[in-house]
Structure formats: C-alpha cells, structure tokens
TORKOL-4160 file (C-alpha; in steps of 0.2 Angstrom, whole numbers, padded with zeros to 4 digits, m for minus):
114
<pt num="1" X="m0085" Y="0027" Z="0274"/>
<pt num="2" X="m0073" Y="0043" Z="0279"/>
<pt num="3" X="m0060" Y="0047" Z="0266"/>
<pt num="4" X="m0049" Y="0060" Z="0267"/>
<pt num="5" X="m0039" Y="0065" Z="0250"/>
<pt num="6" X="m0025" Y="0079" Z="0253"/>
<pt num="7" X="m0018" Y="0088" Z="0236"/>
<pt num="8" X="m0007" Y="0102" Z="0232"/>
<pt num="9" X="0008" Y="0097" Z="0239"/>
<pt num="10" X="0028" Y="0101" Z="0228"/>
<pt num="11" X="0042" Y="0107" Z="0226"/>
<pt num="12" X="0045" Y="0125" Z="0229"/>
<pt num="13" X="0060" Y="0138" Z="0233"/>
<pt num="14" X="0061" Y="0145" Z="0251"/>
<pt num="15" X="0050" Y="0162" Z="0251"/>
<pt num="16" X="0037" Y="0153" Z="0238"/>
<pt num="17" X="0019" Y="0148" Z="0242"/>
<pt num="18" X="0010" Y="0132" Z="0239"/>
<pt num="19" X="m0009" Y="0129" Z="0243"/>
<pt num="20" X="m0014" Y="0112" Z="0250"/>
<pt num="21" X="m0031" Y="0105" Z="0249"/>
<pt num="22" X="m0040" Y="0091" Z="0259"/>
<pt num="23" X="m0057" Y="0086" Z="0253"/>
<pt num="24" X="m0068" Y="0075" Z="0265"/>
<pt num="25" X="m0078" Y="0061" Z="0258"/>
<pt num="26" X="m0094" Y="0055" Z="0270"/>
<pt num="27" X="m0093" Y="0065" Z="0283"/>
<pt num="28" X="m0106" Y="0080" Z="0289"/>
<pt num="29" X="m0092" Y="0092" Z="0284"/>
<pt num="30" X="m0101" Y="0107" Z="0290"/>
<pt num="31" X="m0101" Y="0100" Z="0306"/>
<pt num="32" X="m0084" Y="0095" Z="0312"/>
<pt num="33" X="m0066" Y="0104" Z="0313"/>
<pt num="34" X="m0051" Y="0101" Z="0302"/>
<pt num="35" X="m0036" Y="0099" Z="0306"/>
<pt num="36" X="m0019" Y="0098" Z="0296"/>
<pt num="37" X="m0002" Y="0091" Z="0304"/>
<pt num="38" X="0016" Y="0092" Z="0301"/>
<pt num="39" X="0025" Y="0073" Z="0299"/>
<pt num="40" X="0040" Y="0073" Z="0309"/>
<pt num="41" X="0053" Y="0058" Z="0312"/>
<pt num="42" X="0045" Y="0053" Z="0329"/>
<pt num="43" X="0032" Y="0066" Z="0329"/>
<pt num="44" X="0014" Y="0075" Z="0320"/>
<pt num="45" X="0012" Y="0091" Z="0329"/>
<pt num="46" X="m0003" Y="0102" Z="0324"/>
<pt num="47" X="0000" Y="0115" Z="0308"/>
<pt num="48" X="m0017" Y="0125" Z="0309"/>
<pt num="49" X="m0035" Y="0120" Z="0314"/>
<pt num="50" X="m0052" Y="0126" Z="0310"/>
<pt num="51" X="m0067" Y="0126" Z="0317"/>
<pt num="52" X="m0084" Y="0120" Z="0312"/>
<pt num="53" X="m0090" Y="0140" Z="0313"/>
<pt num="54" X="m0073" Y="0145" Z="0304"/>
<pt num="55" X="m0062" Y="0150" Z="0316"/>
<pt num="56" X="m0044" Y="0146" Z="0314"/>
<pt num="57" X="m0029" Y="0143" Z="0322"/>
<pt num="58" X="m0009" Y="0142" Z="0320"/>
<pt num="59" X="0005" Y="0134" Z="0327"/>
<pt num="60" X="0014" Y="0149" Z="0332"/>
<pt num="61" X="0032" Y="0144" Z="0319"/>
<pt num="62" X="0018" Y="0147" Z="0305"/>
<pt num="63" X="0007" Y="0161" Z="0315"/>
<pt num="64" X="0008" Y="0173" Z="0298"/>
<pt num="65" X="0012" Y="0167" Z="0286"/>
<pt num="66" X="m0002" Y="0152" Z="0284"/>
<pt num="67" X="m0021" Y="0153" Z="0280"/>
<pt num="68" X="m0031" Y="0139" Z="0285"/>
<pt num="69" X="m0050" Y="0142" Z="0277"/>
<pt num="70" X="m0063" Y="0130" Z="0273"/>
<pt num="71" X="m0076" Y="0129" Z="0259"/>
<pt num="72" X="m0091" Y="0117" Z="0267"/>
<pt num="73" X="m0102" Y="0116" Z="0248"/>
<pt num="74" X="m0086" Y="0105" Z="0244"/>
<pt num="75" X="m0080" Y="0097" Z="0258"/>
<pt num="76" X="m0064" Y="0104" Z="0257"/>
<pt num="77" X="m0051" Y="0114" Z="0270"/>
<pt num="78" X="m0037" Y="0125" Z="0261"/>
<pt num="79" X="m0018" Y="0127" Z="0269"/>
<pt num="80" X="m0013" Y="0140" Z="0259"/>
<pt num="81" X="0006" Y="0143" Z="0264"/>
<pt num="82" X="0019" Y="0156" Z="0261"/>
<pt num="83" X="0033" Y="0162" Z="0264"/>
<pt num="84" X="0039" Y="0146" Z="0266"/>
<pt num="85" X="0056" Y="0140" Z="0272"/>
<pt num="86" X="0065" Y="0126" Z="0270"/>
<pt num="87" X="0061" Y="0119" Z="0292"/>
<pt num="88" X="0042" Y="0117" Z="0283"/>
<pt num="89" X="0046" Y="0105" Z="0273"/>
<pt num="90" X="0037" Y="0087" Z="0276"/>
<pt num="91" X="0022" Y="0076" Z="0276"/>
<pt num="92" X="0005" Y="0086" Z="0277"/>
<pt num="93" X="m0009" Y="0078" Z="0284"/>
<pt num="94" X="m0027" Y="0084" Z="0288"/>
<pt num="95" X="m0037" Y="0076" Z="0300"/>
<pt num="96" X="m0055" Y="0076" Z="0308"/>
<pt num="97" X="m0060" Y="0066" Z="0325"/>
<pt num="98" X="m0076" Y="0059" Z="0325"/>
<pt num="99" X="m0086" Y="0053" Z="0340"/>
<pt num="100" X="m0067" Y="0051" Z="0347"/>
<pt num="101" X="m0059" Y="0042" Z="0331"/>
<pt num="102" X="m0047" Y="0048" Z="0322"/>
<pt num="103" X="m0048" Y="0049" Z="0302"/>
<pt num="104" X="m0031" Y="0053" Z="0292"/>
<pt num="105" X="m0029" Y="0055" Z="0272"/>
<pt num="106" X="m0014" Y="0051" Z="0265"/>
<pt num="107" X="m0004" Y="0066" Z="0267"/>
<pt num="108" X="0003" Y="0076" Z="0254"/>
<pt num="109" X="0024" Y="0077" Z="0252"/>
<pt num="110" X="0029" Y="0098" Z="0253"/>
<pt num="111" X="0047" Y="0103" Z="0249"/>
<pt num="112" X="0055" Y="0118" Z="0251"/>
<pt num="113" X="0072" Y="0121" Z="0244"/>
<pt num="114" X="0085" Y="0133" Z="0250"/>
C-alpha cells in the first residue's frame, strides 16, 4: 500500500527557513518523481518537482530560494525553503503518480509570520 507522510512543517518569521520532508512508504522510490504542492482555497498548484534521475524544478514565485533534493536509501524528498515570505504560507503536499493514480500524504501546515 502507498503512504505518503510529510513532516517539517511550523511556524516561522518572514525571511526564516524551514525544511519539509515527505517519506514514501511502498513504492519503487528510486523510480518515480516527487512532487510537492501548494493548498490554496480553490487550488494546488505545483511548488517544485524532481525527477527520478534528480533533476529538479520550481514554480518560478520560489525559483531561488527553494531546494527540492531527494535521498532514494530513505524514500524521502526534502523541500528545503528559505527566505520565506508570509504569500508561502499554506498546506504542503508531496505527491507521486503511479501508473496514472495519484497518491497524496497528508500535507504539512507552513506559516510565515510578517
């Protein structure tokens, strides 16, 4: 069965950093990319992505100032984010589509104060 568990996620002053961490549970993590989203009210766009071989990419409002990397011997992506502004705040998810379903963990809450 896939699980997906994010962690990391606070409260943290605008400017700050935090580090998010979504670990994959029965998958072929190696073989698959990762992606995390942004909840919005009537939205989940795309935060950064990274592919099976490693390559990431970013939503050009955190083009910068995030690093999406991966660690396959744990099953696990890292968001590491900073410089972070108060328009980031919300609901983190990571994600990975398999054979054309979607798998979801249950997102992580981020907060950034002004």
């Amino acid at each position: 069965q896939v699980q997906l568990v994010e962690s990391g996620g606070g409260v943290v002053q605008t400017g700050g950093s935090l580090t998010l961490a979504c670990t994959s549970y029965g998958t072929r993590f190696a073989e698959h990319a990762m992606t995390w989203y942004r909840q919005y009210a009537t939205s989940r766009p795309m935060v950064a992505r990274i592919a099976a071989a490693g390559n990431p990419t970013y939503a050009e409002a955190v083009e910068g100032r995030f690093t999406l990397s991966r660690d396959n011997a744990k099953s696990t992506t890292y968001l590491r984010m900073d410089n972070l502004k108060p328009e980031d705040s919300g609901l983190y998810f990571c994600n990975v589509q398999l054979t054309d379903t979607d798998y979801w963990g249950q997102g992580t809450q981020v907060i950034v104060s002004s």
